[in-house]
N, C-alpha and C positions, 0 to 999 in steps of 0.2 A: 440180575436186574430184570423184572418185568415190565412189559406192556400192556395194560388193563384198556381195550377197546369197546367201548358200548357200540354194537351191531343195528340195537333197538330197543324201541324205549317209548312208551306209551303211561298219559294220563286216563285215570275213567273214575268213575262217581261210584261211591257208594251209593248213594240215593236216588240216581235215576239213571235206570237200566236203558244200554245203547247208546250213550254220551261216551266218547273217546276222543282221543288226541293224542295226534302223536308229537313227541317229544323231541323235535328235531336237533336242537341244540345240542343236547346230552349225546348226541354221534359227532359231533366234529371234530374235537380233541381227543387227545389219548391222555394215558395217566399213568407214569411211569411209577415205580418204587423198588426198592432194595428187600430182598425177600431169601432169610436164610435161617437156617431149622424153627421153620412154624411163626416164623415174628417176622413184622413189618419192619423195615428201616427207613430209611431218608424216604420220602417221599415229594417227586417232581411235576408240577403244573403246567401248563400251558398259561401264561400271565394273561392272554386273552379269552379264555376262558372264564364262565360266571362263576359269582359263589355257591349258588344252588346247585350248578351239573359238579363244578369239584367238590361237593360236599355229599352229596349223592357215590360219585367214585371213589371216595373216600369209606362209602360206606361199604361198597361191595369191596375193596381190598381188606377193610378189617373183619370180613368174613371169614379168610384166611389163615386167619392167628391163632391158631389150636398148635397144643401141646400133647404127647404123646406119653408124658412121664403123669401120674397123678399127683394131688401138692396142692398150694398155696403159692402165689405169684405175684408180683404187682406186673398190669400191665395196662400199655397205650393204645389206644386205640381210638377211632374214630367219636367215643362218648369222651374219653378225656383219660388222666393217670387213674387205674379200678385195681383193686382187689380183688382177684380171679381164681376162683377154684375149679379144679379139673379132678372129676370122677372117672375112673375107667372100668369098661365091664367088657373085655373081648374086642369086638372092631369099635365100637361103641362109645365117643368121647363125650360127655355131660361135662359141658361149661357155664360157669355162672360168675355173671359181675358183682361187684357190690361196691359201694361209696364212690362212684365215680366222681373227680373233682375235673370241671374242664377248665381251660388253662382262663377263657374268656367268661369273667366274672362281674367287669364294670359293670354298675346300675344296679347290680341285683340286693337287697334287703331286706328284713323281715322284721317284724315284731317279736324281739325275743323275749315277750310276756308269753308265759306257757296257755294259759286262760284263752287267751285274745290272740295266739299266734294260729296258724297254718300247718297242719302235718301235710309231708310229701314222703309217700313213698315207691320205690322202683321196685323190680324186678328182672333181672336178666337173663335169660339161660337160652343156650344154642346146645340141638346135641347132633355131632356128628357120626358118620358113617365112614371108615376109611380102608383102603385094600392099599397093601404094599407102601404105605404114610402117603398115597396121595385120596386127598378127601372126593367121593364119588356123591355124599347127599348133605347137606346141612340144613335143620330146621329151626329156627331161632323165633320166641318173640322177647319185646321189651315193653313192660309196662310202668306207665305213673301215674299216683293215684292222689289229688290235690284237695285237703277236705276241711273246712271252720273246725276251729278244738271246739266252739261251745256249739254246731249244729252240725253233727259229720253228713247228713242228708242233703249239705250244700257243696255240692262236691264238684269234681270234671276229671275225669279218664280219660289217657290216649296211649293207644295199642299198636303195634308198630310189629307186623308179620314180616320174616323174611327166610325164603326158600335159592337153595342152591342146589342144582343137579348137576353133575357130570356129563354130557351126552357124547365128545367122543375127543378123542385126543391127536392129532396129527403132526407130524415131522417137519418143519422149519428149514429150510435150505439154508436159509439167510444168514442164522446163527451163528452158524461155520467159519462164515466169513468174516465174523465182525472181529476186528482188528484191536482188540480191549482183552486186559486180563487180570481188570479187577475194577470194583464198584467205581472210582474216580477216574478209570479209564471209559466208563460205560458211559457213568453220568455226562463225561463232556464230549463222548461221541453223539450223544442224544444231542444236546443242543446244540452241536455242529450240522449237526442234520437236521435240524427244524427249521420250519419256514417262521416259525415264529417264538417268539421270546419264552425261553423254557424257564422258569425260577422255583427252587425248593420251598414248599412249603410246608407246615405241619400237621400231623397226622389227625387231631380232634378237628371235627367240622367246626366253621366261624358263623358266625351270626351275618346275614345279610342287611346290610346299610338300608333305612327305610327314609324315604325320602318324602318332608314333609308337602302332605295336598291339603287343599280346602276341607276334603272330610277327615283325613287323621290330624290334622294340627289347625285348630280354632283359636282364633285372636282371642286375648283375652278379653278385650274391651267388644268382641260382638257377642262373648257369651254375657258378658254383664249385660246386653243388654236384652238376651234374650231372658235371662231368669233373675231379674232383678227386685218383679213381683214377689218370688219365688223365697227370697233371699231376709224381707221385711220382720224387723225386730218381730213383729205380733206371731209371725211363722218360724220362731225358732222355736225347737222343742216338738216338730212337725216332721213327717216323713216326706215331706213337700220340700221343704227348707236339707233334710239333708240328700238330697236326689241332686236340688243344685248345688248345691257342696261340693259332691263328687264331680261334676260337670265340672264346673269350674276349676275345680283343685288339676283335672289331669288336662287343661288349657295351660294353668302356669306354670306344670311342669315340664311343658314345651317349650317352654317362652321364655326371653331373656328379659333381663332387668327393665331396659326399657319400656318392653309391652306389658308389662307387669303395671308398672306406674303410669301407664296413660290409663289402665283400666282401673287403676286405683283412685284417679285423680278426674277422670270422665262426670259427666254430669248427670249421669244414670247413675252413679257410684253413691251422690252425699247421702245419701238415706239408709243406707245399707255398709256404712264404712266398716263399723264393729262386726259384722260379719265376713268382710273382706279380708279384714285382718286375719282372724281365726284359719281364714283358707290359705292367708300368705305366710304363716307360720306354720302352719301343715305340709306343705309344698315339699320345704327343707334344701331346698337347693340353694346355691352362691348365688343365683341371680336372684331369687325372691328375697332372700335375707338382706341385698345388699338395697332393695327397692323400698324394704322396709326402714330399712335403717337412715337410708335418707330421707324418709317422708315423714318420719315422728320425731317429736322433737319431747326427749327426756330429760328435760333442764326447766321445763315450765311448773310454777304453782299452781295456776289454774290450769283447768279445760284439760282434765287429767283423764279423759275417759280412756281415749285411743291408746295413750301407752301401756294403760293398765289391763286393758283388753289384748295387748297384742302380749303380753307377758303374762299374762294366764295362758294363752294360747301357747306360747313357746315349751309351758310346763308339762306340755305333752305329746310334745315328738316326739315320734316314736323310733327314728332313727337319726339322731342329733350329730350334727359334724363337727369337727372340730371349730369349721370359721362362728357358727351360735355360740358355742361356748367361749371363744374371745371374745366377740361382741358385749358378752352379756357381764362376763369379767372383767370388762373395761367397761360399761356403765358402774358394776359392785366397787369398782375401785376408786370411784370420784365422787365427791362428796356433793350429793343431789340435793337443788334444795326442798323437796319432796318426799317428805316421809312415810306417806302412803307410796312412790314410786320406789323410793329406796328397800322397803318393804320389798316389795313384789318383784325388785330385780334379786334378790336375798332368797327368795323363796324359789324362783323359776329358775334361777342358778344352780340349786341346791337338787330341784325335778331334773333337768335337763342333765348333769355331772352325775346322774343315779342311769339315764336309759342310754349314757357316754359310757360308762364304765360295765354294760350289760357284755361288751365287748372286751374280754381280760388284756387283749395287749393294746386298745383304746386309753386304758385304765392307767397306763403305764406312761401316756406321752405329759410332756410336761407342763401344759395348759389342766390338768388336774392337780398335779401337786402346787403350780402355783396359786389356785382357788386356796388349796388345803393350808398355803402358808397364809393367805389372805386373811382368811375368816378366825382364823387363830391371833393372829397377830390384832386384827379389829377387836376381837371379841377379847382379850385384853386391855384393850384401849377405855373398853366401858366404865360409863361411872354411873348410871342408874339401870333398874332392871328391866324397864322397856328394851334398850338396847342389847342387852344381854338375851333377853328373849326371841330377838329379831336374829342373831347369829346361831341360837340355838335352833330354832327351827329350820333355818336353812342346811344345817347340819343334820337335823332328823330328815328330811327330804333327801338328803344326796347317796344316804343308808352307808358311806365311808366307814370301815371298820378303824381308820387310823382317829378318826372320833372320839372314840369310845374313852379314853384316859377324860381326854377333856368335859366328856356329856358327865360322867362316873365324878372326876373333880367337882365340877357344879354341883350336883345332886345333894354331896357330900359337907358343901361350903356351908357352916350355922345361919350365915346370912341371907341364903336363899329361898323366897317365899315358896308356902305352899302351890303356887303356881308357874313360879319358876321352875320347881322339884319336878312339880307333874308333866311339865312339856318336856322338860330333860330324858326323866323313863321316858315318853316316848317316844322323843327323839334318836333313842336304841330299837325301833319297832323295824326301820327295814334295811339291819346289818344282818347279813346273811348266817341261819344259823349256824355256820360250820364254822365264824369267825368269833361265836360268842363262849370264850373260855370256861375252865371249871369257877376261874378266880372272877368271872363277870356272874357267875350264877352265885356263887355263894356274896358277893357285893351285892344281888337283887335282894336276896335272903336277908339281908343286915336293916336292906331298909327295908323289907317287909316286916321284920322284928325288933327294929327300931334300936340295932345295938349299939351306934356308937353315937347316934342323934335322935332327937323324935321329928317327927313324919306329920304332915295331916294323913287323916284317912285316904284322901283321893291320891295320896301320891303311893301311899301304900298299897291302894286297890290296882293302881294302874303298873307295879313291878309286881304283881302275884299275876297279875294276866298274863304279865310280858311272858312271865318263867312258865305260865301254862303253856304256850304255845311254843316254846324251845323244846319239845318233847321233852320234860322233866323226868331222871329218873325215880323209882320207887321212893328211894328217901326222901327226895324233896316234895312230893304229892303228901305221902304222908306225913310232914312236918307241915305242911302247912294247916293239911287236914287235925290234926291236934293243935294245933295254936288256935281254929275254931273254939275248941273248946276252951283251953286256958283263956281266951280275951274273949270275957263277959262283959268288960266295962261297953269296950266298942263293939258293940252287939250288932249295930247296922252294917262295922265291915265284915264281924264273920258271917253274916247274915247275904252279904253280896259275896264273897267269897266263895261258900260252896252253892250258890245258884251259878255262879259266873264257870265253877269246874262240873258242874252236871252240862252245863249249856255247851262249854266249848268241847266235852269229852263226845258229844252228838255227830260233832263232823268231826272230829280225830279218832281215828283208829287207835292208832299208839296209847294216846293217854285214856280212851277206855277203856282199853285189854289191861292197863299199870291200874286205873280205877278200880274193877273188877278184882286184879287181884287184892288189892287192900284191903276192901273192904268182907273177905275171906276173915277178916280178921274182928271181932267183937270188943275190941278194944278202938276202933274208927267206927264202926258198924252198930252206933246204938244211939238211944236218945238225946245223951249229952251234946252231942258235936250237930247231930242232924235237927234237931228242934229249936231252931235260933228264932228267937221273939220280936226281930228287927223287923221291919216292911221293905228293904230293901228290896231289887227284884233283878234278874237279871233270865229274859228269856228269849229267845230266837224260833222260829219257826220256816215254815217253805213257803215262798214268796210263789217260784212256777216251780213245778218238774218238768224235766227233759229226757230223752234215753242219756245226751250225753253230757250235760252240769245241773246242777240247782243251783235256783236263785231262793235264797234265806234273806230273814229280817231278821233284825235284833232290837228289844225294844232293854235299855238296862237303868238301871236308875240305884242310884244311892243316897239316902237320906242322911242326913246328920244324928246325931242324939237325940236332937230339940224336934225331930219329926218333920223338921222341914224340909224339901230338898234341896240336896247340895249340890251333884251333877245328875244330869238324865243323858241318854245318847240313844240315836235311833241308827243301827247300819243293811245298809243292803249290799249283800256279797254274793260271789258266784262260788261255789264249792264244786269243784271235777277230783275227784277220789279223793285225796288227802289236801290238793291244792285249793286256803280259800284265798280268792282274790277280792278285794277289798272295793266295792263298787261307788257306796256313798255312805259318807259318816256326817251327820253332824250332833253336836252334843252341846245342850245348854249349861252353862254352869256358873254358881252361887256358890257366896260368903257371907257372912254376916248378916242375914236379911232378920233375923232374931227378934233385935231390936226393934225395927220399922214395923214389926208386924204384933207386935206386943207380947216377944215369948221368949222365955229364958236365955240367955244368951248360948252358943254352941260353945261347949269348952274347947274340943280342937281346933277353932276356927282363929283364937288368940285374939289378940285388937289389931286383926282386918278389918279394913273398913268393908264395908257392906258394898260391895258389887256384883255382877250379870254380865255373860256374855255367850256370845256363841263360837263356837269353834268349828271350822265344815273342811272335809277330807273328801277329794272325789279319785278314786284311784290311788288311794293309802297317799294323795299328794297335800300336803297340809297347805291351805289357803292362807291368806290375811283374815285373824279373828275379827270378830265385831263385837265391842263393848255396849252393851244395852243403860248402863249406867252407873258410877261413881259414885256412895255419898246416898244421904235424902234429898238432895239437893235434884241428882242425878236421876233420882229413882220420879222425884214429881212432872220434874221436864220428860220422862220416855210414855209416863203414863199420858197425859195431855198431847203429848206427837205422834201416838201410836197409832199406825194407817190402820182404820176401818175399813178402806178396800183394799185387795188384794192388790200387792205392790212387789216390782223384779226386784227377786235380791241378789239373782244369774244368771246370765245366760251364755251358752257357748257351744261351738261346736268343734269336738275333734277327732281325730282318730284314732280306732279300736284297731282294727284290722291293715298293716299297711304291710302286702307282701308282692316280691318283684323276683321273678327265678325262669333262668332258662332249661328247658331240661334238650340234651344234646343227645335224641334218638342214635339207637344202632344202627338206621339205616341213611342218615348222613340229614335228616332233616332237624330242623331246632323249631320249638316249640315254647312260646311266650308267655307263661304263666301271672296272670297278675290279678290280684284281691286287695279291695277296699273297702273299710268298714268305717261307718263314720256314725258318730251317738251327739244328738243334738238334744242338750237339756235345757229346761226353762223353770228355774223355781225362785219360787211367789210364794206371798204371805202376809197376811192382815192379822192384826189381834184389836179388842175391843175389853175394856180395862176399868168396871164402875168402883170407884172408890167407896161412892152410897152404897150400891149394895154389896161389895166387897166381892165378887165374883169377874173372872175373864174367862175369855171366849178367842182362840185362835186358831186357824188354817194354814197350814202350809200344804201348798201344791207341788208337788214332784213332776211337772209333765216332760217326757222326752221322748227319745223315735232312735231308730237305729236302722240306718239302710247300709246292706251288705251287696259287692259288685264285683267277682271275678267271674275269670275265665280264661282257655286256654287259645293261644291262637299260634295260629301258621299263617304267617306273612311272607311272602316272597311273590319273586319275577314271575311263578310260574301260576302263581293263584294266593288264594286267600280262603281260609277256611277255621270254624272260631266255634266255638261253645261257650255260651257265656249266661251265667246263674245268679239271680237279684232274689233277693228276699228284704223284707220291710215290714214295719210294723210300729205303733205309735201308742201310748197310753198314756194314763197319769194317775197317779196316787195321790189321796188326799188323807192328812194328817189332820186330824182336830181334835183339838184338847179344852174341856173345860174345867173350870176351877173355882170351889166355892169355898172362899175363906172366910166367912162372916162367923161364925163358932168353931172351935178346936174340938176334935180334929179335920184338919182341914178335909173336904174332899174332893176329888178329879177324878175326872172320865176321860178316856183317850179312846178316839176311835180311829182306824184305819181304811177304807177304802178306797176299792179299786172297781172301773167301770169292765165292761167286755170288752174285747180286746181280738182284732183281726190280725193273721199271720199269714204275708202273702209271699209265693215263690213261683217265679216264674224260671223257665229255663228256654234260652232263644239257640238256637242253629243257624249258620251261614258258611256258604259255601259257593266260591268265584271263582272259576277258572279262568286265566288271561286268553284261551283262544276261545273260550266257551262264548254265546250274546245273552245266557239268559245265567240266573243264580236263582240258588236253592236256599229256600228259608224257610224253618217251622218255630213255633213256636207254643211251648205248655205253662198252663199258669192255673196255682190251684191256691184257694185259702180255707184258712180252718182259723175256729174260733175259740174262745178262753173266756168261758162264761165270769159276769163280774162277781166280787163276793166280798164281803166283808171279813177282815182277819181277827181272829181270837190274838188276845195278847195278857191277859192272864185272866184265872179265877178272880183273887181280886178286883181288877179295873171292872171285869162283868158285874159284880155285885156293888159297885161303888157306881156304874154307869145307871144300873135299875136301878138306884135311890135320886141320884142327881138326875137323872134326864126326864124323872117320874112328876116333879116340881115344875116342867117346864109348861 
């Protein structure tokens, strides 16, 4: 049993030279432990002791834990249970930690989207010096390095030096006499002998209790009322609007239910509720949810905003607890009389039960499989295809591999429409490749080749994507690559088929190493297959470069037979090596428009009625579509109601970045790691529609902002000291498409632009010592710019833009 006495103990400043203090407290107590060949055992406290100085002597006793045999070890120590290897070279012992787990974990979580998460990494190593196994020098550091996946320049380091010397060894009278002759005779001769209360406690250092002031924990209701301006529908989509986002969100995660809803129900609040919400669904805690839950009321036909906004919101938490997922499965389960709410509780159920199950044994608790029974059992219950559509996408959102039979049945049924078909394949888009069998690829196959049913084109186009992005072996690329050539008739889909495997072979590796090799071959590799006569198009390009992701666009479009288009999609994604993550999709899409327009009818198209709609995906999360119109009926009323000014079709704000980690230094201090990232979009859109002159004219605005906020801190009794890293930045894209349909063939111009574009990073320093009167703060802030430019989006549209724009 030893006694670990601090003699002396002093603070001082990196930053300004001549600042010390001494550390009086860390000499009162002792700190006893069990110490037998090279490892720590029991370890005993003094109860009135802080947790800073026992965490601190915690550190220097697990300086002492070195091994003599070289190896592979688990070991405890003041960071937590580590995997420890020990190098030996002569007196010389090279120790190093790795994956250390501490045992104190509440609170901490992360974004396990790889795109949008947080890398942390440590480093361990002590190497010692030793004569006759007692250690005479140890030199040790530990580092962690905390950094954005999509900008590693937004980072924060902290280094933690620790030196041990030997200086002289002396002879104990005392020992002799202690009347103990083994560990349980020692320990309770110690606390016989202490003045004051001795208790066991454990070896990893604890986090110290912080104790809410006016500056770390703000009411909610006085931050609303400080950035309430800040907050105004007109300023979403602004780098202004998500600054107090962040403000606010880490207010209510202080905050319990109560103070939640005086801030939510305040009279600085009515103007600003739908942005409230978005913050109180981001939050994610029992008390926000439960503040929310009592203050909407999802049982109304009208005055449908607030619910519908707070459940879009939900669809993007990013760390979802099990009480949202009741919550939201006990609205799915009652029969709403709200079929836009019933919707959107179908969908945000389907999001949230997808970033629930990012967590394998999450995946496993039984608030999942009873959704899995729910939506199965509904989605039987159906008797027209609205409903059926409404279960199917909540199923494509949740990416549930136990799905698959049921989306594969649908697909399969004769009686489901070509848009039933289509939402089904992609409602297989975010089941995890590893889950999707030989026996689901040769099923994409069938209906890409239409063997045991026929298909429209877009249901066909959208299972030949799916199978491109499963990394498809050899034979499957090249069978699809030859059925180019055999299907002549549908010329528009092999026409989008191989622009769609040149486009997507751009960011996969895999499938253009498999590409390359096929077309080795003169039998894929010649005019027949590559010269498809269709206008179909299917092309993507670099939106920004970064050193560490791209941002790509995808502009795709597939025509009918009849030359019309049938669907077009525009997406914006982040690609980081092989990973693309899915930013914003939306895609227009037509049937039957033939007729209305005076032209052959589309043979694939069957007798559908002629309708329009949009479909928008932001984070591969599928929305509530919007029908533009039904019928000619349908089609005369959209023309006549079509905003000529630019009008919200969404707005919202949520979290990208949301990570929470303690890291537990080897020298007994902990260290507060927390990042916030938050992306506020606002998109808009006019079109303007002359029947006389048979030409339209439309805008859609893309505007959003994305403000990122961690840093590391050391909070404690003895001081305060933080690095903390902001970056921000705001743009918008604008979409316009014209179109002249007054003579066949019709023509359109799409243009793309983007303004200049400011990237600001600032990086703050602070540093308080509790006996210190004065604190140290710097701060660096630097921007760089992204000149605006116009985007190329194919030969075509160029040469169809100088005809059409040349009339103007």
């Amino acid at each position: 049993m030893v006694r670990l006495q601090v003699s002396q103990a002093a603070l001082t400043s990196l930053h300004r030279g001549g600042m010390e203090g001494q550390l009086l407290d860390m000499v009162k107590f002792p700190l006893y432990f069990e110490y037998m060949d090279g490892v720590v055992g029991r370890v005993f406290a003094i109860e009135n002791d802080s947790v800073f100085c026992t965490n601190i002597k915690k550190g220097l006793i697990s300086m002492f834990q070195v091994q003599s045999e070289p190896g592979e070890r688990s070991e405890l120590d003041v960071s937590g249970e580590c995997k420890t290897i020990y190098q030996i070279s002569g007196p010389t012992i090279i120790k190093q930690k790795l994956d250390c787990e501490n045992l104190e974990i509440a609170g901490q979580h992360t974004n396990k989207n790889e795109v949008f998460g947080v890398s942390s990494s440590s480093s361990r190593t002590w190497t010692y010096q030793l004569e006759n196994d007692v250690v005479h020098s140890m030199m040790g550091s530990n580092r962690h390095l905390a950094s954005i996946n999509i900008k590693s320049t937004l980072n924060a380091r902290v280094l933690a030096v620790q030196k041990l010397t030997l200086l002289s060894v002396e002879p104990s009278a005392e020992t002799d006499k202690l009347p103990v002759t083994d560990f349980e005779a020692a320990a309770q001769f110690i606390k016989d002998g202490s003045n004051y209360p001795v208790v066991e406690t454990l070896l990893p250092s604890a986090p110290e209790i912080q104790h809410c002031t006016s500056k770390t924990c703000q009411k909610p209701y006085d931050v609303v009322t400080k950035v309430k301006d800040s907050l105004v529908s007109e300023k979403v989509g602004t780098a202004e609007s998500g600054k107090a986002f962040l403000e606010l969100l880490k207010s209510f995660r202080t905050s319990g239910k109560d103070r939640i809803s005086e801030a939510m129900t305040s009279g600085d609040s009515a103007y600003i509720v739908p942005q409230l919400l978005d913050i109180g669904a981001a939050t994610q805690t029992p008390a926000a949810q439960a503040a929310m839950m009592e203050l909407l009321n999802f049982e109304e036909t009208k005055n449908l905003v607030y619910p519908l906004r707070y459940l879009l919101a939900a669809a993007y938490t990013t760390h979802p607890g099990e009480y949202l997922v009741k919550d939201l499965l006990k609205l799915f389960k009652k029969n709403l009389p709200s079929p836009e709410v019933k919707e959107a509780v179908a969908l945000a159920l389907g999001a949230v039960i997808f970033n629930f199950c990012q967590d394998p044994e999450q995946c496993q608790f039984e608030v999942v499989k009873d959704y899995q029974k729910s939506i199965i059992d509904l989605y039987s219950k159906c008797s027209d295809e609205k409903c059926r559509l409404l279960y199917v996408r909540s199923m494509g959102n949740s990416g549930l591999p136990d799905f698959k039979e049921k989306i594969f049945e649908t697909i399969a049924n004769k009686d489901s429409s070509s848009m039933l078909g289509f939402t089904s394949v992609q409602a297989l888009r975010r089941i995890p490749p590893q889950y999707m069998e030989e026996k689901d690829i040769k099923s994409l196959l069938k209906i890409y080749h239409q063997t045991e049913r026929t298909y429209d084109t877009s249901v066909r186009a959208v299972a030949a994507e799916l199978l491109l992005k499963l990394t498809p072996s050899t034979a499957v690329v090249r069978n699809l690559l030859l059925a180019a050539q055999g299907d002549q008739v549908n010329f528009e889909l092999s026409t989008f088929l191989l622009r769609k495997i040149v486009d997507i072979a751009k960011y996969n590796s895999e499938l253009r190493n498999t590409t390359k090799d096929i077309l080795r071959d003169i039998a894929i590799n010649n005019y027949n297959i590559w010269a498809q006569k269709g206008k179909s198009s299917a092309f993507s390009s670099l939106l920004a470069e970064t050193q560490d992701v791209n941002a790509i666009y995808g502009l795709y479009m597939e025509m009918a037979r009849s030359k019309v288009m049938k669907k077009s999609a525009m997406d914006v994604s982040i690609v980081k090596k092989d990973t693309v993550q899915n930013l914003l999709s939306f895609g227009i899409y037509a049937s039957g428009l033939e007729s209305l327009l005076g032209e052959e009818p589309d043979p694939d198209a069957g007798d559908e009625e002629a309708t329009a709609g949009l479909g928008l995906k932001i984070l591969d999360v599928a929305l509530p579509s919007v029908e533009f119109f039904r019928g000619s009926g349908g089609l005369m009323s959209a023309v006549w109601n079509a905003p000529s000014d630019p009008v919200t079709a969404l707005q919202m704000s949520f979290l990208l970045q949301d990570h929470s980690e303690k890291y537990h230094l080897a020298n007994g201090l902990v260290i507060d790691l927390q990042v916030l990232g938050v992306a506020s979009i606002d998109l808009t859109g006019m079109v303007s529609i002359s029947l006389w002159n048979r030409n339209s004219e439309s805008l859609i605005r893309n505007s959003g902002a994305i403000v990122i906020e961690g840093g590391m801190r050391l909070a404690s009794e003895m001081g305060r000291a933080e690095v903390v890293f902001t970056a921000e930045s705001e743009a918008f894209i604008d979409f316009e498409t014209d179109v002249d349909f007054y003579e066949s063939p019709f023509k359109m111009c799409m243009q793309m632009k983007r303004p200049k574009v400011a990237f600001k990073h600032t990086v703050d320093k602070y540093e308080k010592a509790t006996r210190f009167d004065r604190c140290f703060k710097s701060k660096v802030s630097k921007i760089s710019y992204i000149d605006g430019l116009s985007y190329f989006l194919s030969q075509k549209n160029s040469e169809e833009c100088k005809v059409l724009l040349a009339k103007k």
